[in-house]
C-alpha positions as CSV (number, residue, x, y, z in Angstrom):
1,X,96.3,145.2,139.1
2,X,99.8,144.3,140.3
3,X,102.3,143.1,138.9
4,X,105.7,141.2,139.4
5,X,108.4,143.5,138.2
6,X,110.8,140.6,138.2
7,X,108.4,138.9,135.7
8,X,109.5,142.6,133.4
9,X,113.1,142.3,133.8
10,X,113.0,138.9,133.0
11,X,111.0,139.2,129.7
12,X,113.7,141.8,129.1
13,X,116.9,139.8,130.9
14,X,116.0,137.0,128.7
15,X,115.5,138.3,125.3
16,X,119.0,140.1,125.3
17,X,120.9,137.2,126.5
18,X,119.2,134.8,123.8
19,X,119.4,137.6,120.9
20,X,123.2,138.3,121.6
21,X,124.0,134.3,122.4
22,X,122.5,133.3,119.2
23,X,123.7,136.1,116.1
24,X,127.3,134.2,115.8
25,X,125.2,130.6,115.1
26,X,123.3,132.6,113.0
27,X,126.4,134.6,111.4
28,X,128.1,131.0,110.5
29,X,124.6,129.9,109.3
30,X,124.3,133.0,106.7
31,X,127.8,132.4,105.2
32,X,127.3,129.2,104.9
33,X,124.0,129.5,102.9
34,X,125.9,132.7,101.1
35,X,122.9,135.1,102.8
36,X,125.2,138.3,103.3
37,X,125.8,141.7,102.0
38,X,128.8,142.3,100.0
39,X,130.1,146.0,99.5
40,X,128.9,148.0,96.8
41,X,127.3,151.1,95.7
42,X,125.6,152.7,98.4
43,X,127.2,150.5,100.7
44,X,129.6,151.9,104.0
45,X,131.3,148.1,104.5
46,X,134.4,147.6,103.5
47,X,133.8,143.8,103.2
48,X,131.4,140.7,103.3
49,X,128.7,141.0,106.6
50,X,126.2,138.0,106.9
51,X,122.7,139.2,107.3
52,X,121.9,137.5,110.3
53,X,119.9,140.0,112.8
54,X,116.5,138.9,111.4
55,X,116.9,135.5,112.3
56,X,118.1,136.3,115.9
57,X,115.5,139.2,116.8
58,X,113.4,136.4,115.6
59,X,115.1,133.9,118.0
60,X,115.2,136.0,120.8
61,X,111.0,136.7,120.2
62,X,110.4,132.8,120.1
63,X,112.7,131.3,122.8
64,X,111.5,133.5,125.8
65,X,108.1,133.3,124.5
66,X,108.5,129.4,124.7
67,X,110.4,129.3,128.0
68,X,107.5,131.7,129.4
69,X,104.5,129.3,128.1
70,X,106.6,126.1,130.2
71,X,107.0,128.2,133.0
72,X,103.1,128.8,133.0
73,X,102.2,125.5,132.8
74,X,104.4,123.9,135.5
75,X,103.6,127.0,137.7
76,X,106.9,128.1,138.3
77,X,105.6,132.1,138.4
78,X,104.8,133.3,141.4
79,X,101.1,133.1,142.1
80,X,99.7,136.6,141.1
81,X,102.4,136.8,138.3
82,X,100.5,133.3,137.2
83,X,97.1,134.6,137.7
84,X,97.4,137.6,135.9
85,X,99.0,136.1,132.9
86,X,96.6,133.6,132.1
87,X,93.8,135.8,132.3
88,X,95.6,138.0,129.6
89,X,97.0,135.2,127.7
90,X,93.7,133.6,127.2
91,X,91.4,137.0,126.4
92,X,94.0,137.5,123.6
93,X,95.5,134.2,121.9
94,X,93.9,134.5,118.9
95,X,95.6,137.6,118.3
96,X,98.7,136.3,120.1
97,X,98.6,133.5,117.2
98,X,97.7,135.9,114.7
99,X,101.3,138.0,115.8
100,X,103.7,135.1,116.3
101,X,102.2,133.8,112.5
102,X,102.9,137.6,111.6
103,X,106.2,137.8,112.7
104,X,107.1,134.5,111.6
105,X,105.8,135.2,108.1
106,X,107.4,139.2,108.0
107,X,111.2,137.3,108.6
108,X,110.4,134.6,105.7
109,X,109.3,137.7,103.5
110,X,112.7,139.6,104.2
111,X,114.9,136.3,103.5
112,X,113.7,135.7,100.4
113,X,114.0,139.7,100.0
114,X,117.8,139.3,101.0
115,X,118.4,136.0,99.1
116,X,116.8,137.1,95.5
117,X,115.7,140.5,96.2
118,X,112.0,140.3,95.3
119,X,110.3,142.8,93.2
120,X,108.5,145.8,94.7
121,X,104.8,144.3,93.8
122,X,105.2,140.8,95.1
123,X,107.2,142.2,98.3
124,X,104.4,144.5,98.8
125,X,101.4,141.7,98.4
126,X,103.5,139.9,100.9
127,X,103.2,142.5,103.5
128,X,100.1,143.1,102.5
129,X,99.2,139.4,103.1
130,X,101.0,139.7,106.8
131,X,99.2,143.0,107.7
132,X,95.7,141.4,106.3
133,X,96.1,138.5,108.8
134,X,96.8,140.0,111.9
135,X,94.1,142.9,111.2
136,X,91.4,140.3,111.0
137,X,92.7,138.6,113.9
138,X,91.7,141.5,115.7
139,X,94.5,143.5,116.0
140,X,92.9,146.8,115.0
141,X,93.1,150.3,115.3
142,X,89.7,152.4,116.6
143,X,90.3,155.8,116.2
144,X,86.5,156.1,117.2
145,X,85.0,155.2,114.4
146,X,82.7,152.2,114.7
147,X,83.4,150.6,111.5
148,X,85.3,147.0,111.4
149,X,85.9,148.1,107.9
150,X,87.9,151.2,108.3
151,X,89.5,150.0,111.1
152,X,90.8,147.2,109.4
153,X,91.8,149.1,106.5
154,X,94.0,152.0,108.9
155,X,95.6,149.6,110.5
156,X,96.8,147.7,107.5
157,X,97.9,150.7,106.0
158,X,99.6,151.7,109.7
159,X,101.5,148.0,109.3
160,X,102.3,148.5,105.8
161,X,103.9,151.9,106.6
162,X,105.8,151.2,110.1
163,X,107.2,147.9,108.2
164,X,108.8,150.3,105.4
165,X,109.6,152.9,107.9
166,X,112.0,150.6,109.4
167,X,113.1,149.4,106.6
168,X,114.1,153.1,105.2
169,X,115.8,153.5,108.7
170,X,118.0,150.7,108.2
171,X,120.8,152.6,106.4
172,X,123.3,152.7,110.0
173,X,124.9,150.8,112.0
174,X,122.4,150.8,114.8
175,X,120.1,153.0,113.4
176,X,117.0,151.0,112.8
177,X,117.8,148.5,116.0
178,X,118.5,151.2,118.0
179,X,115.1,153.2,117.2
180,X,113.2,149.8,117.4
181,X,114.5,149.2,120.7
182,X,114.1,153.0,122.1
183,X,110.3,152.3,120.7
184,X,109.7,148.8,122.3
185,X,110.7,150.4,126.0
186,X,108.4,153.4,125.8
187,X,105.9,151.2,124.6
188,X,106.3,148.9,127.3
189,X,106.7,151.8,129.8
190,X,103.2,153.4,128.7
191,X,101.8,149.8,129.3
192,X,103.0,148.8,132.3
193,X,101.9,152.5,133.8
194,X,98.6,151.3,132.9
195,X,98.7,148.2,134.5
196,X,98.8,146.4,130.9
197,X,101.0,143.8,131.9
198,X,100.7,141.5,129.3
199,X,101.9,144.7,126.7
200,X,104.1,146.0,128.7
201,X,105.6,142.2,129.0
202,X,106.1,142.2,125.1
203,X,107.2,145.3,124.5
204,X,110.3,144.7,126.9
205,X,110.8,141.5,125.2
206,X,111.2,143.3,121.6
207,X,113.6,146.0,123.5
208,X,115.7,143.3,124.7
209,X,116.0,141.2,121.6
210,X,116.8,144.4,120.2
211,X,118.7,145.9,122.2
212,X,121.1,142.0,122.5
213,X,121.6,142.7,118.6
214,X,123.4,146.0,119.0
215,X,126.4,145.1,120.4
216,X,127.1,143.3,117.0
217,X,125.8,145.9,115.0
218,X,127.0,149.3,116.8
219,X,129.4,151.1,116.2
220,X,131.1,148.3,114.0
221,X,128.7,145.5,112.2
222,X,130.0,142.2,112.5
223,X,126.4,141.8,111.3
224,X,122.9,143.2,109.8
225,X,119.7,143.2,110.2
226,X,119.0,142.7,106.7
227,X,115.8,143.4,105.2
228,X,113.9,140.2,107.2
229,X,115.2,142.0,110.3
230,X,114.1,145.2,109.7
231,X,110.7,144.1,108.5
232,X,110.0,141.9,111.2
233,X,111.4,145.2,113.6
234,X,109.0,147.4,111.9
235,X,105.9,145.1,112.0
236,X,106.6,144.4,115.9
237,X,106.8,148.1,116.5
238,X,103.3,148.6,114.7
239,X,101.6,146.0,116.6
240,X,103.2,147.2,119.7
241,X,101.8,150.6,119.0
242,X,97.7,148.9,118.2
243,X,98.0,146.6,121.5
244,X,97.9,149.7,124.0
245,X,94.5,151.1,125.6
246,X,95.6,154.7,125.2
247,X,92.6,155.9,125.6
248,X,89.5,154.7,128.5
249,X,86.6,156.2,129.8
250,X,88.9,155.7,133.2
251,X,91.5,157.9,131.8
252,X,90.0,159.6,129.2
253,X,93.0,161.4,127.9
254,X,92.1,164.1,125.2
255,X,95.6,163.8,123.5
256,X,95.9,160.1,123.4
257,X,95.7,159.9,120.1
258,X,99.5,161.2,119.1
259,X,101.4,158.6,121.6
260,X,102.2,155.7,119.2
261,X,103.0,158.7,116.6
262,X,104.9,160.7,119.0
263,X,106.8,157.2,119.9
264,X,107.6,156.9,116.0
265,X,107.9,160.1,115.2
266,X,111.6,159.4,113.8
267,X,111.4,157.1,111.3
268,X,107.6,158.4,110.7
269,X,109.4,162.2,110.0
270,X,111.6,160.1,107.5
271,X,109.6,158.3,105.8
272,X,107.2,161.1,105.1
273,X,110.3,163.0,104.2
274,X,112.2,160.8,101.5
275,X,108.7,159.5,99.6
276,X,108.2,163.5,99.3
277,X,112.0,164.0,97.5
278,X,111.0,160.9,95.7
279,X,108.1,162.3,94.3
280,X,109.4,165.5,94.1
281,X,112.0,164.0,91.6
282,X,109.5,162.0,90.0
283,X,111.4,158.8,91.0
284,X,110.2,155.7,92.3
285,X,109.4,156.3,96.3
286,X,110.8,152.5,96.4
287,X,114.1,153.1,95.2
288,X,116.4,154.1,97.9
289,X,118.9,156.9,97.8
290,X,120.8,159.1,100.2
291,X,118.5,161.4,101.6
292,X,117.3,160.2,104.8
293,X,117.8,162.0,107.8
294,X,121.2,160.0,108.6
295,X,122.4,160.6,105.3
296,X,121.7,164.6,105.8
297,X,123.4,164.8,109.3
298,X,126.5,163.2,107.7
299,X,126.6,165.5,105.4
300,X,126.6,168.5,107.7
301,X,129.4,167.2,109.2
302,X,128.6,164.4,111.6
303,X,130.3,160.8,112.1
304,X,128.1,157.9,111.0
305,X,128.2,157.0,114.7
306,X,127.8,160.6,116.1
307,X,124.5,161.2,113.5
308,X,123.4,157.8,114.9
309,X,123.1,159.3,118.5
310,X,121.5,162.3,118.0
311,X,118.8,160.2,116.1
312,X,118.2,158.1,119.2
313,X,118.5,160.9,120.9
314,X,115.7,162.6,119.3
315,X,113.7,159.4,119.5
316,X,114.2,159.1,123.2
317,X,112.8,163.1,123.5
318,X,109.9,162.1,121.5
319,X,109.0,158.8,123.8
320,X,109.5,161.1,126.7
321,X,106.9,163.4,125.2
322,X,104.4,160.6,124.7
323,X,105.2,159.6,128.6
324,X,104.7,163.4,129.3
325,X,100.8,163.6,127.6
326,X,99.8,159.9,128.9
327,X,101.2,161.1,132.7
């Protein structure tokens, strides 16, 4: 099926411009309310940063997403663009629902989180709550097994970990907006190859949301992403990775199965990696420390920024890869 490529840049176009309009409302908002990061231990600022990339991400999601419904009911899109979108729109809105409600609900967890810094078990039932809903909306992972149960359970436990993930990667300026962006576009890319317009629409929103924050968070941070941005980046980026067909009897691709983990293999390879030094040191894997792969670069001699963007480059090689076995 066609598709309008001007319908693509302008999920895109749209989501930057509204992200990077928004983040200095937002910033005056946070100081006001006193929702900001003051330096400290483990901290690389030098003074007070308002945590105000959630709520713009957020912003940048919602606006577009609202603009695009009007547009669809005057009929402003052009006529295939129209047809093609309702069809989608309508064989998913439940699980549409189900994902705004999710992402909604992943940014009020991560305020509160920023605001009184929850404990580990009711931040967890929270997520767990999220993940829960959306999974029984139908957002599910196959794997080909024909059992509602354990695919609801896998992709629970994929939400669960992708949200934490993120939130481990959010130690740099950039880092976790940067790799959530770089995700989103290869996403969208693998998508949109397929003819999976409706995907591939999303996915370029989230990497232009995204990528509209980093100009106020890269190099220098004139904001964060706090913890409700980097939960609601890591929840997007495992939904993203459940909405693709990677697999059809059309194109019955025998390596299908690694895409979404080739596409995260950074923060993935991270996560896996701290939980295991964690353990290792028979610490909590919850309590965060200096030993993500940011912190090791650094170490060996790297800039903040420089360790940065060799991560995204790395990313970038891995979505490339994914591209490569889907091709």
């Amino acid at each position: 099926m066609s598709f309008p490529f001007n319908v693509y840049v302008a999920a895109f176009a749209t989501a930057f411009v509204t992200t990077f309009a928004s983040l200095p409302l937002w910033a005056r908002c946070c100081i006001r309310i006193g929702l900001i990061d003051e330096p400290g231990h483990r901290k690389i600022h030098d003074h007070t940063i308002p945590l105000a990339g959630g709520l713009a991400v957020l912003t940048g999601i919602a606006l577009p997403c609202l603009a695009g419904a009007l547009a669809l009911r005057l009929g402003w899109l052009p006529s295939n663009a129209e047809a093609a979108m309702h069809h989608g729109i309508m064989r998913r809105a439940p699980q549409l629902w189900a994902i705004l409600f999710g992402a909604f609900g992943m940014t009020t967890l991560g305020i509160l989180d920023d605001r009184h810094e929850l404990r580990p078990l009711p931040k967890f039932v929270g997520q767990l709550f999220v993940a829960s809903v959306v999974a029984l909306a139908g957002v599910r992972i196959t794997l080909f097994v024909p059992s509602p149960a354990f695919s609801f359970a896998v992709t629970v436990l994929w939400t669960l970990a992708l949200i934490n993930a993120l939130n481990f990667m959010d130690n740099m300026n950039g880092l976790c907006a940067g790799l959530g962006g770089l995700a989103a576009f290869f996403f969208a890319l693998l998508a949109a190859s397929d003819g999976q317009y409706l995907v591939a629409a999303l996915g370029l929103l989230i990497a232009g949301t995204l990528t509209g924050f980093l100009p106020h968070n890269f190099p220098r941070a004139r904001a964060f992403l706090g913890d409700a941005g980097s939960h609601l980046v890591g929840y997007l980026l495992a939904v993203l990775a459940i909405l693709p067909h990677f697999y059809t009897q059309q194109k019955p691709r025998p390596l299908a199965v690694l895409t979404p983990l080739l596409v995260l293999a950074v923060p993935l390879a991270d996560l896996v990696n701290v939980v295991l030094i964690r353990t290792w040191h028979r610490k909590p894997f919850y309590v965060g420390d200096n030993n993500h792969l940011s912190h090791r670069l650094v170490r060996r001699g790297l800039s903040n920024t420089s360790a940065v963007l060799v991560i995204w480059l790395v990313a970038a090689l891995c979505g490339a890869l994914a591209c490569w076995i889907n091709r």
